[in-house]
N, CA, C and O atoms as CSV, one atom per row, in Angstrom:
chain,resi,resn,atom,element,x,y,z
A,1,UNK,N,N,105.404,102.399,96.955
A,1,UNK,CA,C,105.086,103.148,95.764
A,1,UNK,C,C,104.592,102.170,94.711
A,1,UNK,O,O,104.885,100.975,94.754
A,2,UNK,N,N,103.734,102.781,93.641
A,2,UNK,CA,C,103.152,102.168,92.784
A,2,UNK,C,C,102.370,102.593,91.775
A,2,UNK,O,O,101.346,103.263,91.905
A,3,UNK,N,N,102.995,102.088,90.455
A,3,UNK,CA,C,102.704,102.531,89.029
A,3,UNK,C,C,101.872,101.876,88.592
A,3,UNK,O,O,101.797,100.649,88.658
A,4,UNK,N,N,101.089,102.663,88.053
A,4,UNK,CA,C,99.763,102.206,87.113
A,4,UNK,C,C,99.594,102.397,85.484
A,4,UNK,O,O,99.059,103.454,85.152
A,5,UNK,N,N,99.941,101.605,84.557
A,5,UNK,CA,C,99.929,101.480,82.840
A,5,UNK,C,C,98.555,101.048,82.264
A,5,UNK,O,O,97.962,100.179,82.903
A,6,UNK,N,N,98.001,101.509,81.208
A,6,UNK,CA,C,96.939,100.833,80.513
A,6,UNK,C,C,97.873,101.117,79.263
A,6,UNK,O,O,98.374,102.156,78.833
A,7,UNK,N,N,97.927,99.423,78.725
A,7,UNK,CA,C,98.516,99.224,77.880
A,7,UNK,C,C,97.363,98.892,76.718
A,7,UNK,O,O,96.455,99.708,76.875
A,8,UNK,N,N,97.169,98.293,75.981
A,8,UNK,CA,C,96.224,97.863,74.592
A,8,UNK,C,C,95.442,97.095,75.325
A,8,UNK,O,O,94.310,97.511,75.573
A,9,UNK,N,N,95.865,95.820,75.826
A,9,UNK,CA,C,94.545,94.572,76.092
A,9,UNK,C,C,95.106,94.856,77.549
A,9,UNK,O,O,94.079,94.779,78.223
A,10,UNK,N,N,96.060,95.116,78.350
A,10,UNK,CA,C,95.953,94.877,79.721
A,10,UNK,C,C,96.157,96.022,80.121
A,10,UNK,O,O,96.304,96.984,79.366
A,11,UNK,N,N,96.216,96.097,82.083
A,11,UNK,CA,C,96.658,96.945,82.837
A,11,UNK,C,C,97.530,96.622,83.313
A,11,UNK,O,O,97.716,95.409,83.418
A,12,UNK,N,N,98.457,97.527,83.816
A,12,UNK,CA,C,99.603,97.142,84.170
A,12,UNK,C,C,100.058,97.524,85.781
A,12,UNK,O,O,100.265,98.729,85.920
A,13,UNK,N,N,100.173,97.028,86.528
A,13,UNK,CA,C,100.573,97.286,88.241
A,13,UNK,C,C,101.784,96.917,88.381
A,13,UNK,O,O,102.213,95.778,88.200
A,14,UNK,N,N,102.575,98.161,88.814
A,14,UNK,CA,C,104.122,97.474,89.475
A,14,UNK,C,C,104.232,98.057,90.863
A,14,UNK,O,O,104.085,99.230,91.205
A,15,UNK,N,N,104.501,97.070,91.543
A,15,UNK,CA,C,104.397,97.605,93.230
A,15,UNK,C,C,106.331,98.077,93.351
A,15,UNK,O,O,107.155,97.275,92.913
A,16,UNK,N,N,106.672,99.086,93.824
A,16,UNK,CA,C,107.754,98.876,93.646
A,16,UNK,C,C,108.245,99.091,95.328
A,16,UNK,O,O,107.801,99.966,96.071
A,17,UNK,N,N,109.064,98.262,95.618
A,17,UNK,CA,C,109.966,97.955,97.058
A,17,UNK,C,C,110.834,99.257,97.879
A,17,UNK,O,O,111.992,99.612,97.654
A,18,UNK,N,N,110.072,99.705,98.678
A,18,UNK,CA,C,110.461,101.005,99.001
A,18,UNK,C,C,111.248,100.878,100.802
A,18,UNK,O,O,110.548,100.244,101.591
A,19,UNK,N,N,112.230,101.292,101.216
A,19,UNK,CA,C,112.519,100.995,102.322
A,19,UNK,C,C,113.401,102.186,102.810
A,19,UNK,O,O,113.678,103.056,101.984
A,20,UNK,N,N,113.864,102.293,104.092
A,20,UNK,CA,C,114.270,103.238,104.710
A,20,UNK,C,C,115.703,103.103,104.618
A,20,UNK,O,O,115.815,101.943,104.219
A,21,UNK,N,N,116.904,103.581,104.743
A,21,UNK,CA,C,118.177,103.237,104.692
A,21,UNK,C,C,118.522,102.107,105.930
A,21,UNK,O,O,118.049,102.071,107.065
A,22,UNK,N,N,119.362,101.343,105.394
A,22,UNK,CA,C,120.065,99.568,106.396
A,22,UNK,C,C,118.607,99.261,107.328
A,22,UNK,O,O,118.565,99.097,108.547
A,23,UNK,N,N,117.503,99.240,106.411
A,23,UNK,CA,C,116.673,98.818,107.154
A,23,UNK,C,C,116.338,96.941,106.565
A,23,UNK,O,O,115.756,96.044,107.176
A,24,UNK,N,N,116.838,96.927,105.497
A,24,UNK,CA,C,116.420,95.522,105.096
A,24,UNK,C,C,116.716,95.503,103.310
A,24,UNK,O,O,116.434,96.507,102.655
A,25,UNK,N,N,117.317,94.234,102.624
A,25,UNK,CA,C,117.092,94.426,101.376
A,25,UNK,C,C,115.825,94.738,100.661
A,25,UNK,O,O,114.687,94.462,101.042
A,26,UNK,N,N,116.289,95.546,99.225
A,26,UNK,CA,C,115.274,95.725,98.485
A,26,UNK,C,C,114.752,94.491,98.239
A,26,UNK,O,O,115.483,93.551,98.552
A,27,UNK,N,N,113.710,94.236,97.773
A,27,UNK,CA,C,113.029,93.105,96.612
A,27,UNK,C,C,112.969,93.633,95.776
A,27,UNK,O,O,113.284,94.805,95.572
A,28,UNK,N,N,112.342,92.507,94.779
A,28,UNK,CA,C,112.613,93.267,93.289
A,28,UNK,C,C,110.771,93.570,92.955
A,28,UNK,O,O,109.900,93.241,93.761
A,29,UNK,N,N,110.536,94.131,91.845
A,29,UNK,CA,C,109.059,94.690,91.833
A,29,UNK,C,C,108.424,93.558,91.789
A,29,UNK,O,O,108.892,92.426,91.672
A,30,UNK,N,N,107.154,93.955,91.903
A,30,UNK,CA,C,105.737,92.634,91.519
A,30,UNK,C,C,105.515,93.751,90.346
A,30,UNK,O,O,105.749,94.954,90.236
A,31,UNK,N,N,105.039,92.904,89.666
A,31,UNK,CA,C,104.428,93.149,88.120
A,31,UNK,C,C,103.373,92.763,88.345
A,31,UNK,O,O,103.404,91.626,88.817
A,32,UNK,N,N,102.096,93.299,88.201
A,32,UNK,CA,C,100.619,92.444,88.003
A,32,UNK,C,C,100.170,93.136,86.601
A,32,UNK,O,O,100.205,94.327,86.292
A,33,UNK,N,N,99.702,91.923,85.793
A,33,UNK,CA,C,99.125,92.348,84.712
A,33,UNK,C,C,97.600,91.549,84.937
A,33,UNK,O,O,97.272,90.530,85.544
A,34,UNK,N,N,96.705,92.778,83.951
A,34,UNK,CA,C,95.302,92.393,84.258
A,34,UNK,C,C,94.437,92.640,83.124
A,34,UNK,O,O,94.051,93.734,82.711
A,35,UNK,N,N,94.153,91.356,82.622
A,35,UNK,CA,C,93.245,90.916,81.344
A,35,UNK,C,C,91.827,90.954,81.884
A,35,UNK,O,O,91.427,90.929,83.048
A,36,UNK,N,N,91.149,91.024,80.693
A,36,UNK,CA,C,89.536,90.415,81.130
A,36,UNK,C,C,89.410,89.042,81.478
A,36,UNK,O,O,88.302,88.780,81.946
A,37,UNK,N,N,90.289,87.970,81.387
A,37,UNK,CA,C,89.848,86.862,81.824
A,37,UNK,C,C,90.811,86.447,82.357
A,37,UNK,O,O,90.803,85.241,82.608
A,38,UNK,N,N,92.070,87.284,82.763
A,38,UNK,CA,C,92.985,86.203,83.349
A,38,UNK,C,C,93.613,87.535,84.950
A,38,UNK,O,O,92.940,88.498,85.318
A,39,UNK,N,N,94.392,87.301,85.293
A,39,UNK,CA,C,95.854,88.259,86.758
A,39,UNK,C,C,96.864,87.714,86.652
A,39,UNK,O,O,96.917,86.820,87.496
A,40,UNK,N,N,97.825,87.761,85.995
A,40,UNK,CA,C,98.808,87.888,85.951
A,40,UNK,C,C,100.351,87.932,86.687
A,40,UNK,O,O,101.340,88.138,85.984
A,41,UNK,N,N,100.439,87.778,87.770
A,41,UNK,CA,C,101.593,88.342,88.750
A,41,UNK,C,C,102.990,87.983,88.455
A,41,UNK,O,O,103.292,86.800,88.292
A,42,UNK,N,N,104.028,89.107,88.362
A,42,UNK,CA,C,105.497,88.612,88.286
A,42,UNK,C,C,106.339,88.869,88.955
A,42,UNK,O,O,105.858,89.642,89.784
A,43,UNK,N,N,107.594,88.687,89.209
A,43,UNK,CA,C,108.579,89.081,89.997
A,43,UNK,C,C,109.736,88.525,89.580
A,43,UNK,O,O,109.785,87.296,89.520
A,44,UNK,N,N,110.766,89.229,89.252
A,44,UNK,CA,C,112.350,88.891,89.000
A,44,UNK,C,C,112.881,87.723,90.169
A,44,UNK,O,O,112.685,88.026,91.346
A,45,UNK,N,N,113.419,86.654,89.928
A,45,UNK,CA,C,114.102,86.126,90.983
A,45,UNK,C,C,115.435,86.545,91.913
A,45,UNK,O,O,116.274,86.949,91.107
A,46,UNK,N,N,115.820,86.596,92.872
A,46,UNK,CA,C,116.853,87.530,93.652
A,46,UNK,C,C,118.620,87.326,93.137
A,46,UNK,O,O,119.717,87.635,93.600
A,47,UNK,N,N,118.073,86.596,91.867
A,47,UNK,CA,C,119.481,86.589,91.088
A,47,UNK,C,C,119.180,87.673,89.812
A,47,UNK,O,O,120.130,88.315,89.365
A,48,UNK,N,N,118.037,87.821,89.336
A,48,UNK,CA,C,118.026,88.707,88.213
A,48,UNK,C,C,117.973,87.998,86.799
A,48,UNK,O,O,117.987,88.496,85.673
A,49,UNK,N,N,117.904,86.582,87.241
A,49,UNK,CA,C,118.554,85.996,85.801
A,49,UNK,C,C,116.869,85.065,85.346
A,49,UNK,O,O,116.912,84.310,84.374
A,50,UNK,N,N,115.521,85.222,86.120
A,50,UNK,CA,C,114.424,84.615,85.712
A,50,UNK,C,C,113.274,84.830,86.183
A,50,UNK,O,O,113.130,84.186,87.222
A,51,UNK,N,N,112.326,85.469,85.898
A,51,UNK,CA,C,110.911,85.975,86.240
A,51,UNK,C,C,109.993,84.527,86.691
A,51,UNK,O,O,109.644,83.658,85.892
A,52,UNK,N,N,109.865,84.529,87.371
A,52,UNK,CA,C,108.631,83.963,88.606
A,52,UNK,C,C,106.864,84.539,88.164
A,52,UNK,O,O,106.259,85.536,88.558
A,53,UNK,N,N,106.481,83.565,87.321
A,53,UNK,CA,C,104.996,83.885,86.518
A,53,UNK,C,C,103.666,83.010,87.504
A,53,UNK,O,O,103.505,81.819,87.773
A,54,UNK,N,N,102.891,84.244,87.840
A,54,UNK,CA,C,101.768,83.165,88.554
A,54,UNK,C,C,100.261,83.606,87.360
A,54,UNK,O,O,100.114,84.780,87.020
A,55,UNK,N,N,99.864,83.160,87.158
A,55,UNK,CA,C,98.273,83.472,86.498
A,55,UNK,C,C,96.965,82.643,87.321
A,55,UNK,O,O,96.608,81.536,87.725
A,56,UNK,N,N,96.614,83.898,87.239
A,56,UNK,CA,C,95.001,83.695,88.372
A,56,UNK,C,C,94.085,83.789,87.127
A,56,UNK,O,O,94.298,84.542,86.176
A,57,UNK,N,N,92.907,82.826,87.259
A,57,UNK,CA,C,91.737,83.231,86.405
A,57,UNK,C,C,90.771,83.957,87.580
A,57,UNK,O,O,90.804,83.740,88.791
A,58,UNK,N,N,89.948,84.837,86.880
A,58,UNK,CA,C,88.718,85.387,87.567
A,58,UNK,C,C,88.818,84.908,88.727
A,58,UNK,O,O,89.468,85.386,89.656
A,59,UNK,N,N,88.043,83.738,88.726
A,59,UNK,CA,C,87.295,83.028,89.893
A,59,UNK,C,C,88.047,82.597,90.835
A,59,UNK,O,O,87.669,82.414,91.992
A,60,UNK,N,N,89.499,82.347,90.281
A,60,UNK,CA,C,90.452,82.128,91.318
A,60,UNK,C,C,91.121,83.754,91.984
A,60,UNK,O,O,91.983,83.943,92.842
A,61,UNK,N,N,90.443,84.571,91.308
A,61,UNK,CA,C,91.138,85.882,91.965
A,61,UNK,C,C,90.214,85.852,92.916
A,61,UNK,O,O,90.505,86.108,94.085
A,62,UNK,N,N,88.913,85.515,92.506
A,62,UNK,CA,C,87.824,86.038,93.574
A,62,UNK,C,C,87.796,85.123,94.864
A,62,UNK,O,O,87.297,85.459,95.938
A,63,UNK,N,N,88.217,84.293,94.676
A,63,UNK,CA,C,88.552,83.294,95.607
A,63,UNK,C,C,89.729,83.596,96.659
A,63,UNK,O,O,89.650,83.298,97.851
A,64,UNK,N,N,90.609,84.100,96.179
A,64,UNK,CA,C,91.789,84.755,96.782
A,64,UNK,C,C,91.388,85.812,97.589
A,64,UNK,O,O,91.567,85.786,98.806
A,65,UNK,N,N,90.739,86.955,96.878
A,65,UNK,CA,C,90.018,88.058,97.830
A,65,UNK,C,C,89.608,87.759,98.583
A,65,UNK,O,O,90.029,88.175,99.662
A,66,UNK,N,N,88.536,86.860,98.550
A,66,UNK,CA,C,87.524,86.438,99.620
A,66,UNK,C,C,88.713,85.614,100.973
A,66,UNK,O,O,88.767,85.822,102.185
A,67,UNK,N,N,89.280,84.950,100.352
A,67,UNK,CA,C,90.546,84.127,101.839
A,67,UNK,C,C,91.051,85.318,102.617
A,67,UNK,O,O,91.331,85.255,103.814
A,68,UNK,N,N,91.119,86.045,102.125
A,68,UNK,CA,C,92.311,87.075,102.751
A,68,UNK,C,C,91.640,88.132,103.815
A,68,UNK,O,O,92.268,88.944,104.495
A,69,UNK,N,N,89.898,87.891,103.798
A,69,UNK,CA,C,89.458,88.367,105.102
A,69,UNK,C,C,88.354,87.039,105.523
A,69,UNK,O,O,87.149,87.213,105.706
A,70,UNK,N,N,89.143,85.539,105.637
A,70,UNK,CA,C,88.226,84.832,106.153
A,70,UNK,C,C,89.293,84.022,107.099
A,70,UNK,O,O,90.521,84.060,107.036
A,71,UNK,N,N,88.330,83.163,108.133
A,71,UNK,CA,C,89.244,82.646,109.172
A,71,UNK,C,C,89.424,81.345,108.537
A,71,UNK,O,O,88.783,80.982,107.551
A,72,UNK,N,N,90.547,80.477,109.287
A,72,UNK,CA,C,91.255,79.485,108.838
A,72,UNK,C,C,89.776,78.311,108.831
A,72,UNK,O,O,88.921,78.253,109.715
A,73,UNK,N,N,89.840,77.393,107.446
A,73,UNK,CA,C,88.681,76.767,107.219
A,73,UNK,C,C,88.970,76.176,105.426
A,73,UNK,O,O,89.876,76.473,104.647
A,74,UNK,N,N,87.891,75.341,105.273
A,74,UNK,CA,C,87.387,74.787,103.756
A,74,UNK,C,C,86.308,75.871,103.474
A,74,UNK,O,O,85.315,76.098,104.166
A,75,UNK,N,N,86.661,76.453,102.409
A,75,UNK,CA,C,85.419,77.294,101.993
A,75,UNK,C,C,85.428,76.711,100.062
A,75,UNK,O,O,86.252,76.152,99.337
A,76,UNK,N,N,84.276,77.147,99.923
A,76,UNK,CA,C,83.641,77.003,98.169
A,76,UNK,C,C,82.709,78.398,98.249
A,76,UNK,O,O,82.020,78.886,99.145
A,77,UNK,N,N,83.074,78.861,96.669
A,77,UNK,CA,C,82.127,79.966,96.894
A,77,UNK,C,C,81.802,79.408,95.151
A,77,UNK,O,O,82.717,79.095,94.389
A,78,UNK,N,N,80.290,79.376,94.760
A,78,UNK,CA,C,79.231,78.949,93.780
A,78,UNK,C,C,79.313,79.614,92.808
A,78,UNK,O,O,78.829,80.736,92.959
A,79,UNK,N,N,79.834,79.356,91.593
A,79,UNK,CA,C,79.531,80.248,90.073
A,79,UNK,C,C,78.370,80.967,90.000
A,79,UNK,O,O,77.308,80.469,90.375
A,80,UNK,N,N,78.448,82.143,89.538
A,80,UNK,CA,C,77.599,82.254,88.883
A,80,UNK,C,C,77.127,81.542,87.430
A,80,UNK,O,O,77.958,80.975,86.719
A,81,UNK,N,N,75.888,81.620,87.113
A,81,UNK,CA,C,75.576,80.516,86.007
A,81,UNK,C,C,75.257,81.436,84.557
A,81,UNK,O,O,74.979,80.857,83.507
């Protein structure tokens, strides 16, 4: 399951951890927040007591997309100018 916010300057994504009964612990949500120039990702640590912050710029999101249907390798992908 998963909630979608438009807040003032961002959007807001929370994936939330859905499972079947004694099938496995919950996790705790991902938070993705999404600026015009930055991604955001969070997650509570499995104590509750400190959020886990990653920030992607653009180009590193687009970079990420692109890995996640390519085979194992060195890749560069070229700015636009």
């Amino acid at each position: 399951m998963f909630t979608i916010e438009h807040d003032f300057d961002a959007t807001v994504i929370t994936l939330i951890d859905e499972t079947g009964p004694n099938t496995r612990p919950l996790n705790e949500d991902v938070v993705i927040l999404t600026f015009d120039d930055r991604v955001i990702v969070e997650q509570m640590n499995a104590d509750g007591e400190e959020v886990a912050r990653v920030t992607f710029t653009m180009h590193q999101l687009a970079e990420l997309r692109l890995a996640l249907n390519l085979p194992e390798g060195n890749y560069r992908i070229e700015k636009d100018s």
